[in-house]
PyMOL Python script that loads the backbone (N, CA, C, O; Angstrom):
from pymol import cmd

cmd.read_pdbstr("""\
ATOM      1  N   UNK A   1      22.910  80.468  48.639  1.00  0.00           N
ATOM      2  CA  UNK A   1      22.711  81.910  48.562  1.00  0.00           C
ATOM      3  C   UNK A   1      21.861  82.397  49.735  1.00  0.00           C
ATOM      4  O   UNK A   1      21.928  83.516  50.244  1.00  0.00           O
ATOM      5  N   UNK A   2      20.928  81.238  50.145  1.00  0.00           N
ATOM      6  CA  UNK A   2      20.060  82.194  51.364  1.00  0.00           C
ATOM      7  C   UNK A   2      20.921  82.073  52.451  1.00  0.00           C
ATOM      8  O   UNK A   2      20.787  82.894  53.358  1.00  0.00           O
ATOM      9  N   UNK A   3      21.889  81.105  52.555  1.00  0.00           N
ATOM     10  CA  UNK A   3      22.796  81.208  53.740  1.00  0.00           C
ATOM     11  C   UNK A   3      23.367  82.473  53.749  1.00  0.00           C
ATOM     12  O   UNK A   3      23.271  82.998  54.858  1.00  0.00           O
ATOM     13  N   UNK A   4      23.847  83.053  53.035  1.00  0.00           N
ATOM     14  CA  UNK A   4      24.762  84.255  52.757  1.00  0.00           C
ATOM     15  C   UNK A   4      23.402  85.615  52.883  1.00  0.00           C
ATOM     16  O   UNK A   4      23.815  86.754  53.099  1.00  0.00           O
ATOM     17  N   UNK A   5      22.557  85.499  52.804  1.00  0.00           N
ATOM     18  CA  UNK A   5      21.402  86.601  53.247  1.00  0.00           C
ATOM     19  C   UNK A   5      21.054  86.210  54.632  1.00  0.00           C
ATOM     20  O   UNK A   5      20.887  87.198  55.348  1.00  0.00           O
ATOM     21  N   UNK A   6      20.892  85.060  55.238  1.00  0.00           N
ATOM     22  CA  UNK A   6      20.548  84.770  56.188  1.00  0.00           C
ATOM     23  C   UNK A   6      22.019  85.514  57.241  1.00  0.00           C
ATOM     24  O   UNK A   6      21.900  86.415  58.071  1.00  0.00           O
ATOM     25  N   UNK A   7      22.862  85.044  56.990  1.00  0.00           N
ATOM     26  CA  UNK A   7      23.751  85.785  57.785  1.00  0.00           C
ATOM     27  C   UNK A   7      24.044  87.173  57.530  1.00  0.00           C
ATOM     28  O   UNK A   7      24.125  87.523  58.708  1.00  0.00           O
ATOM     29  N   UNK A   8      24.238  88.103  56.950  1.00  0.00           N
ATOM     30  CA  UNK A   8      23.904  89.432  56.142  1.00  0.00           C
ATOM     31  C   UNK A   8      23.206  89.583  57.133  1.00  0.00           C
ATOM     32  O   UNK A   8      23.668  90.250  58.059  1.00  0.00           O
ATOM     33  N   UNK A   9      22.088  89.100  57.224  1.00  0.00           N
ATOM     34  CA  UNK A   9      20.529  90.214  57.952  1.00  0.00           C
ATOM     35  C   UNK A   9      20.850  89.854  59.275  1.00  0.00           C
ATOM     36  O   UNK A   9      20.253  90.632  60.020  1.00  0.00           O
ATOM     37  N   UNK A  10      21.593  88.939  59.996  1.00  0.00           N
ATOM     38  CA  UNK A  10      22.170  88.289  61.582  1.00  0.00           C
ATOM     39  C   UNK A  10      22.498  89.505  61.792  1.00  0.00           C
ATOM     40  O   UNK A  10      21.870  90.460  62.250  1.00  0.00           O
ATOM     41  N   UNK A  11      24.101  89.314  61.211  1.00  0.00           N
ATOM     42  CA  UNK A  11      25.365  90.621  61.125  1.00  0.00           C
ATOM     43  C   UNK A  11      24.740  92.167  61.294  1.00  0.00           C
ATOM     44  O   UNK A  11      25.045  92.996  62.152  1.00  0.00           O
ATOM     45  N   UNK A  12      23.574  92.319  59.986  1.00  0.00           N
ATOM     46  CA  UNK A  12      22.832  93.434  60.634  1.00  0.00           C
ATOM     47  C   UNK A  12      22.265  93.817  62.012  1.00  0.00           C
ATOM     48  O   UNK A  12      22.485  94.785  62.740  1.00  0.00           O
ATOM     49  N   UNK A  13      21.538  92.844  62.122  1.00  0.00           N
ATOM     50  CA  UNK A  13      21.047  92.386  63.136  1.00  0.00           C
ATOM     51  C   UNK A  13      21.641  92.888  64.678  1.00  0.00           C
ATOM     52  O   UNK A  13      21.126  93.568  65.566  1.00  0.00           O
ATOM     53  N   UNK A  14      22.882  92.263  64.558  1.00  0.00           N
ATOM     54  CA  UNK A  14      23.882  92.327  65.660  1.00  0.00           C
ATOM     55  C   UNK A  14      24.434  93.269  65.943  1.00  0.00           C
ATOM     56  O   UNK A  14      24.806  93.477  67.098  1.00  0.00           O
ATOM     57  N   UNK A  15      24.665  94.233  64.793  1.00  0.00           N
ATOM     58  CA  UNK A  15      25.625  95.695  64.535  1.00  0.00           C
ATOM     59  C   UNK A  15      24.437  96.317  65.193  1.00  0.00           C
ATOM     60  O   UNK A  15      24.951  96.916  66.138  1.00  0.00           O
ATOM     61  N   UNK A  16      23.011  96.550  65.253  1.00  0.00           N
ATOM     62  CA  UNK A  16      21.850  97.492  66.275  1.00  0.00           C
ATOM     63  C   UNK A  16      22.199  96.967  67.712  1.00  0.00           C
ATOM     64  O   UNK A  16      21.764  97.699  68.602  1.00  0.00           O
ATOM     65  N   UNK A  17      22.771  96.047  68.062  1.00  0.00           N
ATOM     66  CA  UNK A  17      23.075  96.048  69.542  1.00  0.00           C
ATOM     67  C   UNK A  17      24.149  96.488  70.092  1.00  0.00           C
ATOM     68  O   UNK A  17      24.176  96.583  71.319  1.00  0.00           O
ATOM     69  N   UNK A  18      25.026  96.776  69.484  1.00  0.00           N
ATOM     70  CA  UNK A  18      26.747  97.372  69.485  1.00  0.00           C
ATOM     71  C   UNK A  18      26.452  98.701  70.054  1.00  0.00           C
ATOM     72  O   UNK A  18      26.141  99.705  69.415  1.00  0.00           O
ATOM     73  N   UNK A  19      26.596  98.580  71.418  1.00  0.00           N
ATOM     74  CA  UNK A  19      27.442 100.298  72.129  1.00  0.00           C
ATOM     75  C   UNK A  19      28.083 100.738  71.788  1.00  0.00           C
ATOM     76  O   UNK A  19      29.209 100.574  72.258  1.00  0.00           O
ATOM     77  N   UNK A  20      27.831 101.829  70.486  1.00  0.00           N
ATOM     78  CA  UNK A  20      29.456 102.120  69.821  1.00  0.00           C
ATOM     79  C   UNK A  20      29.451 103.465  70.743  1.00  0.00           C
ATOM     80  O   UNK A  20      28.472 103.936  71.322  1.00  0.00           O
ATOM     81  N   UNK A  21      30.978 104.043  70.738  1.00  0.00           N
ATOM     82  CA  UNK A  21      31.284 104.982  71.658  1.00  0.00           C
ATOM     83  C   UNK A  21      30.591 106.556  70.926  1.00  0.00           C
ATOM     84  O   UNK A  21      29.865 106.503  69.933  1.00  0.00           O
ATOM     85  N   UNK A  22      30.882 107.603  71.461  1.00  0.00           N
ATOM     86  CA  UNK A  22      30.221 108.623  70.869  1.00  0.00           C
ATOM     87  C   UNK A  22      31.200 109.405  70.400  1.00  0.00           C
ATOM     88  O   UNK A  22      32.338 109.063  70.724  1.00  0.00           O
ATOM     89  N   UNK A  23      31.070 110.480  69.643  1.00  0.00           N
ATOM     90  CA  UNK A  23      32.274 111.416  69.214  1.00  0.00           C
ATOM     91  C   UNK A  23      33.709 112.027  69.774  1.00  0.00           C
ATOM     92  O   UNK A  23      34.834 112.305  69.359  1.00  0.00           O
ATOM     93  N   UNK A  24      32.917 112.053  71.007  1.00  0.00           N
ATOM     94  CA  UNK A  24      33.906 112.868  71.717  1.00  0.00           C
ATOM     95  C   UNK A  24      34.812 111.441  72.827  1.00  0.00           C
ATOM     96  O   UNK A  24      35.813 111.784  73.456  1.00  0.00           O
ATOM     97  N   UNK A  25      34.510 110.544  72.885  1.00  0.00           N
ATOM     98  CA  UNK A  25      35.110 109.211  73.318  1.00  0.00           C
ATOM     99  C   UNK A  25      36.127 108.903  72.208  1.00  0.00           C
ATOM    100  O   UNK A  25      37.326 108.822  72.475  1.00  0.00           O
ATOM    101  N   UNK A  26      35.567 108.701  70.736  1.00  0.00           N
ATOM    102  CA  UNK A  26      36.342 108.308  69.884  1.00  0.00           C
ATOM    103  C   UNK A  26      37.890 109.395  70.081  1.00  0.00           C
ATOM    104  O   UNK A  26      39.079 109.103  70.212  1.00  0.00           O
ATOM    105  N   UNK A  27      37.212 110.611  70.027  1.00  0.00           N
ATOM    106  CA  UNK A  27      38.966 111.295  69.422  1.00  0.00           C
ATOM    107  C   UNK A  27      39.385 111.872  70.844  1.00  0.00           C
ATOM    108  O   UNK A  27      40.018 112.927  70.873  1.00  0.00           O
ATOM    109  N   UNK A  28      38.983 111.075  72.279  1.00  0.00           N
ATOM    110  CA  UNK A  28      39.458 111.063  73.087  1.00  0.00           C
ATOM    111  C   UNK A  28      40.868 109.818  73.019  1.00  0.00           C
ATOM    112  O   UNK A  28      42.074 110.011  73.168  1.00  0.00           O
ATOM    113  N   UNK A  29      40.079 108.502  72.725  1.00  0.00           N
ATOM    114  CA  UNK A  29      40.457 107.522  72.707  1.00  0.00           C
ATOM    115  C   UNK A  29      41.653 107.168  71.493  1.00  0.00           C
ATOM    116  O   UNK A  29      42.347 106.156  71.595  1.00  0.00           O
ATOM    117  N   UNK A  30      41.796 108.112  70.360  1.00  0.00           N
ATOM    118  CA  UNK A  30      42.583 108.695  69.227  1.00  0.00           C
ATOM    119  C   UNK A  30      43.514 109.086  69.880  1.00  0.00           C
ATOM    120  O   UNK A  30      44.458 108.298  69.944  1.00  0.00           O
ATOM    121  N   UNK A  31      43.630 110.169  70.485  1.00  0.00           N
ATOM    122  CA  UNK A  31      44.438 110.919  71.124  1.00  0.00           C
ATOM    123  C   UNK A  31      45.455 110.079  72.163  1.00  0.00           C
ATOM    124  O   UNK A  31      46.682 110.178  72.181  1.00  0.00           O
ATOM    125  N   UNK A  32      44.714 109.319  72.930  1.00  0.00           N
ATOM    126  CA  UNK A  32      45.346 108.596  73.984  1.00  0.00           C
ATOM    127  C   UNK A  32      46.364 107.746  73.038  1.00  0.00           C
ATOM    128  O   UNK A  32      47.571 107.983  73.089  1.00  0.00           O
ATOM    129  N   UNK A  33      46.081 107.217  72.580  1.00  0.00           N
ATOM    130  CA  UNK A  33      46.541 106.379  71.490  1.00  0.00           C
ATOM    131  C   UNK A  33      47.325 106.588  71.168  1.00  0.00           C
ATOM    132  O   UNK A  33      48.252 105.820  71.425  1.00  0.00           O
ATOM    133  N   UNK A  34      47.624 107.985  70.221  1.00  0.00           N
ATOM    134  CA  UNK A  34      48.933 108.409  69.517  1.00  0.00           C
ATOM    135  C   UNK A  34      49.872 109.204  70.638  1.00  0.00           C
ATOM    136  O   UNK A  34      51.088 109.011  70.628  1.00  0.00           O
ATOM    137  N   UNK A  35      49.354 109.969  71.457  1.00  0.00           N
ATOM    138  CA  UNK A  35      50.079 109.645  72.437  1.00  0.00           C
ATOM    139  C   UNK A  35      51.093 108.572  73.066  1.00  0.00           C
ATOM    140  O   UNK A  35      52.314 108.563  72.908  1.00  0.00           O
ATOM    141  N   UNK A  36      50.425 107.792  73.712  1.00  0.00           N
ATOM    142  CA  UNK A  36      50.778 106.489  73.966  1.00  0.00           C
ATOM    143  C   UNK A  36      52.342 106.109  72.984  1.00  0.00           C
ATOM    144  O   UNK A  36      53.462 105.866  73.435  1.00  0.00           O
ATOM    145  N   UNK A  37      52.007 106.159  71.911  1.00  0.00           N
ATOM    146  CA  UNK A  37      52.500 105.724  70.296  1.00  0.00           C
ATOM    147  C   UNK A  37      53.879 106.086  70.145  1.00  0.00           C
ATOM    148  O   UNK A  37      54.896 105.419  69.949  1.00  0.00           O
ATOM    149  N   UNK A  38      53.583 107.706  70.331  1.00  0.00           N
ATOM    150  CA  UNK A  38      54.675 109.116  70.005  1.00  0.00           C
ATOM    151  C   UNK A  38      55.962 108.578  71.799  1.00  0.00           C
ATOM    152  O   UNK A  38      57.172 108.796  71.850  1.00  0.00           O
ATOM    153  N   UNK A  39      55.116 107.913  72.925  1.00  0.00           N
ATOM    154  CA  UNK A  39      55.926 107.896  74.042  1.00  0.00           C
ATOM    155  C   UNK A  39      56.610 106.344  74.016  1.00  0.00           C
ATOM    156  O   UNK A  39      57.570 106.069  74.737  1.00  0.00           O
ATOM    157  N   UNK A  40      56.173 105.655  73.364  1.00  0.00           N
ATOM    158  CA  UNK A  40      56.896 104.778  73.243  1.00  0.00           C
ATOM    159  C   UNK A  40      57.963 104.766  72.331  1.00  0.00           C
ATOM    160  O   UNK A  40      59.060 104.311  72.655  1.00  0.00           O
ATOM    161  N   UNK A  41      57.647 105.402  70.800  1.00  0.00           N
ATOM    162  CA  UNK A  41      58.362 105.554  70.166  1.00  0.00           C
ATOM    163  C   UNK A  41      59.800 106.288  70.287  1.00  0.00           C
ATOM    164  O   UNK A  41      60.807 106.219  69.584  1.00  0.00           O
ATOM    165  N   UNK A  42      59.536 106.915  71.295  1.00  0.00           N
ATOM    166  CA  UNK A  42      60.124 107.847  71.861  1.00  0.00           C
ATOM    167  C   UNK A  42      61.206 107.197  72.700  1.00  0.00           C
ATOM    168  O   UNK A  42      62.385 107.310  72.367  1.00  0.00           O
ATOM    169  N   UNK A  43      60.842 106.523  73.775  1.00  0.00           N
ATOM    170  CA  UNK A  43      61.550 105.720  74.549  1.00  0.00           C
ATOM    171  C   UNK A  43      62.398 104.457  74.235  1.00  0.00           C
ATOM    172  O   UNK A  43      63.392 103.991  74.791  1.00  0.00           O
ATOM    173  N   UNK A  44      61.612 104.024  73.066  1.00  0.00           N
ATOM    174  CA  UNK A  44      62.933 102.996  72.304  1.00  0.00           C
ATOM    175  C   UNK A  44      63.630 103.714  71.327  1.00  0.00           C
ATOM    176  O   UNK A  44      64.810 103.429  71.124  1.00  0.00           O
ATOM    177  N   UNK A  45      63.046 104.655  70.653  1.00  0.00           N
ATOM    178  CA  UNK A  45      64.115 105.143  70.157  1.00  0.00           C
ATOM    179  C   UNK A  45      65.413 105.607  71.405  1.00  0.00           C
ATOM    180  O   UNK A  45      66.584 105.368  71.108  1.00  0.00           O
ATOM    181  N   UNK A  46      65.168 106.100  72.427  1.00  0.00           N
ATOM    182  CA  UNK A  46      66.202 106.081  73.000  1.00  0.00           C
ATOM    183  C   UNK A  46      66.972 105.379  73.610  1.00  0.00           C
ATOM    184  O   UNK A  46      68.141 105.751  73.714  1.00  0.00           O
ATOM    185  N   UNK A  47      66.478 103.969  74.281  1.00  0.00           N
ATOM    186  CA  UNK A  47      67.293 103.198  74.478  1.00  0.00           C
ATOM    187  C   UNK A  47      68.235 102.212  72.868  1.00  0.00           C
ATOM    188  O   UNK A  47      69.161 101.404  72.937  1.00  0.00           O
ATOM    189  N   UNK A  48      67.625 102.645  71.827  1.00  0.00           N
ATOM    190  CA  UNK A  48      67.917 102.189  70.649  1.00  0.00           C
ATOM    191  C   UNK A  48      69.346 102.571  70.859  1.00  0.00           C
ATOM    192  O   UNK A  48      70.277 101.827  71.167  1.00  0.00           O
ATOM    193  N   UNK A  49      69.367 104.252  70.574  1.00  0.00           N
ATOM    194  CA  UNK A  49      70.375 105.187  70.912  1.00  0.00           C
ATOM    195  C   UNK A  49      71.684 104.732  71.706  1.00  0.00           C
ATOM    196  O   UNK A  49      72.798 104.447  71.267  1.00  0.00           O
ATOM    197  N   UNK A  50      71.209 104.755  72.984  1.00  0.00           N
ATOM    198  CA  UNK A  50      72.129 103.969  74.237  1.00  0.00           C
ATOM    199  C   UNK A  50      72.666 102.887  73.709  1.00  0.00           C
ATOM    200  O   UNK A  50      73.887 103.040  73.713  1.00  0.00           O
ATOM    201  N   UNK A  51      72.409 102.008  73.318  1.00  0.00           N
ATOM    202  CA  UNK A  51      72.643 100.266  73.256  1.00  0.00           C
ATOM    203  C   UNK A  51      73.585 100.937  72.059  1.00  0.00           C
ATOM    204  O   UNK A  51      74.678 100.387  71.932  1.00  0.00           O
ATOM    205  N   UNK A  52      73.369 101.812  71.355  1.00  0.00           N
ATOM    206  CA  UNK A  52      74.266 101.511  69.707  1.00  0.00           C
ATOM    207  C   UNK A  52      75.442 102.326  70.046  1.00  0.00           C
ATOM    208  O   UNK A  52      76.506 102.074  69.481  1.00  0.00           O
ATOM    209  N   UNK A  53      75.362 103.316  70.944  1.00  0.00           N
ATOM    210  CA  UNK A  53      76.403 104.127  71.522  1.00  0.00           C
ATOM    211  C   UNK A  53      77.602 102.875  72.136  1.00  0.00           C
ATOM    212  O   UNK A  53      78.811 102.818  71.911  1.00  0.00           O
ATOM    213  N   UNK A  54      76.805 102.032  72.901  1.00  0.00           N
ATOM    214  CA  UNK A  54      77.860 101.125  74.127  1.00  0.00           C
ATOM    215  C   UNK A  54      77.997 100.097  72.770  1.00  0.00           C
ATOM    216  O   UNK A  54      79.146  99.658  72.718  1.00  0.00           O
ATOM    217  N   UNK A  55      77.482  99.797  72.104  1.00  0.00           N
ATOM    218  CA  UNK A  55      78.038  98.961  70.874  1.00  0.00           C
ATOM    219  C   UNK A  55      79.132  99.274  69.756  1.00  0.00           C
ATOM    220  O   UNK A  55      79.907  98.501  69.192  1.00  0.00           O
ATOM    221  N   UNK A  56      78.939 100.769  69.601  1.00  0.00           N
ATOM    222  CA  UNK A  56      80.330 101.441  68.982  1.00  0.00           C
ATOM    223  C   UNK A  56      81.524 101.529  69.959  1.00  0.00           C
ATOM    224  O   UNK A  56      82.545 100.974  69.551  1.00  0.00           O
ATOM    225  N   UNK A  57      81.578 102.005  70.935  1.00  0.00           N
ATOM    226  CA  UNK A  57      82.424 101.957  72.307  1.00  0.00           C
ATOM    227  C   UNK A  57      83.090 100.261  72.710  1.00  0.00           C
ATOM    228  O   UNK A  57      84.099 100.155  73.407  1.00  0.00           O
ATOM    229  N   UNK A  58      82.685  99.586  72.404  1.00  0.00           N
ATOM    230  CA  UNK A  58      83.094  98.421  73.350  1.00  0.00           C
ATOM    231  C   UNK A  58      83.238  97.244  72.111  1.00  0.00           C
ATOM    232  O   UNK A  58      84.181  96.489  71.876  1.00  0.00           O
ATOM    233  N   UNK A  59      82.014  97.385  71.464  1.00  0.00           N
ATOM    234  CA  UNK A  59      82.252  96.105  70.373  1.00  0.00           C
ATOM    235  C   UNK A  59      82.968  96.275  69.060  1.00  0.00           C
ATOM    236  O   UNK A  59      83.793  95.464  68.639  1.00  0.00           O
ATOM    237  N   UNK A  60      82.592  97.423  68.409  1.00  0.00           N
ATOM    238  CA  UNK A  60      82.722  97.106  67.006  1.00  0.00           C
ATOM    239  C   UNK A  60      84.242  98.136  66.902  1.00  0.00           C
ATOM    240  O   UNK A  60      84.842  98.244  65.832  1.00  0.00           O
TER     241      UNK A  60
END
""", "prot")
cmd.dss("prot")
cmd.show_as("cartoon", "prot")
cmd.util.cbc("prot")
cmd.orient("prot")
């Protein structure tokens, strides 16, 4: 059991040295993100598109 407090109070410990980012980083970094997300999604959905087009046309 003191192992499990002993690490507890580390972990605490460790989380006061963590540079966490600030508000306006976070839902910068949100943004980029789903961005990112929405353009990829985006782009395979369209080559999805393409490939199933030349697959009705030629294969099936």
């Amino acid at each position: 059991m003191s192992n499990l407090i002993n690490y507890l109070r580390d972990t605490r410990g460790e989380l006061k040295h963590v540079s966490w980012p600030t508000r306006k980083q976070t839902i910068a970094f949100t943004v980029v993100v789903i961005l990112v997300s929405v353009f990829v999604s985006i782009y395979l959905g369209f080559f999805d598109y393409i490939f199933s087009l030349i697959l009705q046309k030629f294969v099936l």
